[in-house]
C-alpha positions as CSV (number, residue, x, y, z in Angstrom):
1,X,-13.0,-9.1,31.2
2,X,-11.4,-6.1,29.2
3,X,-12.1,-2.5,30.6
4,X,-12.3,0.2,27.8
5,X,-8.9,1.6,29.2
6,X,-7.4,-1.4,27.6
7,X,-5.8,-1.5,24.0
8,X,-7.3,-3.1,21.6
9,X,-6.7,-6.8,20.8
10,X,-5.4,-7.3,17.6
11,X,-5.9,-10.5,15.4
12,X,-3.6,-12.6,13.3
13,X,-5.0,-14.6,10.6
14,X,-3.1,-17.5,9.9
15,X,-3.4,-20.3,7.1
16,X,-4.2,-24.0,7.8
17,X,-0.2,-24.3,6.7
18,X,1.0,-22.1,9.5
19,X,-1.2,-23.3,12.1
20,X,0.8,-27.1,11.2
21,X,3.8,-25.6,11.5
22,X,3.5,-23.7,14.8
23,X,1.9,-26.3,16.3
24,X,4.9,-29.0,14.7
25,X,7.9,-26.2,16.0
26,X,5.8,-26.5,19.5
27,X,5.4,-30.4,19.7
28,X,9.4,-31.0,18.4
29,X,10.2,-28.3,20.9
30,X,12.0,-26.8,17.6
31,X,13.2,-23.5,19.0
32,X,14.9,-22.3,15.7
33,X,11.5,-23.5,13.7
34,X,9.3,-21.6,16.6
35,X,11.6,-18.2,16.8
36,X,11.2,-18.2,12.8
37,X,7.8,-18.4,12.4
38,X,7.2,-15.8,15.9
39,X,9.6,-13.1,13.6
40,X,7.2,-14.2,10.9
41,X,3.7,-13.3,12.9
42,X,5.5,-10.1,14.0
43,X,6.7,-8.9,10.8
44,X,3.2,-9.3,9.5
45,X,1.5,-7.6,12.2
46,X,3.7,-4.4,11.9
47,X,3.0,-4.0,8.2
48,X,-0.9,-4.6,8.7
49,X,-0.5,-1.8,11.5
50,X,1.3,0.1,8.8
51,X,-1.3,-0.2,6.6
52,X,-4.3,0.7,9.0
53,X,-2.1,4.1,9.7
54,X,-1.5,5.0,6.2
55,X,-6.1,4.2,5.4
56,X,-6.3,7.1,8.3
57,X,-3.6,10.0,6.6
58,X,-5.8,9.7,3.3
């Protein structure tokens, strides 16, 4: 259970696509193939933080 100290979670939509290939990079044990597609998620969940600040300055 989350107390309201906490941060919020945040969520990361991904497509059918990406779901196969994570879970293909996990099953191989692809490391390359897994650390790709981690810098992927992150890259995307910086710009959609990005974008939440910049709806808040208008």
């Amino acid at each position: 259970m989350r107390s309201e100290s906490e941060k919020p979670l945040v969520v990361l939509p991904l497509t059918p696509d990406e779901f196969q290939q994570m879970e293909s990079a996990v099953l191989d044990t692809d490391a390359g193939e897994a650390l790709r597609l981690l810098k992927k998620f992150v890259k995307r969940l910086k710009e959609q933080k990005n974008r939440g600040l910049k709806s808040h300055l208008g």
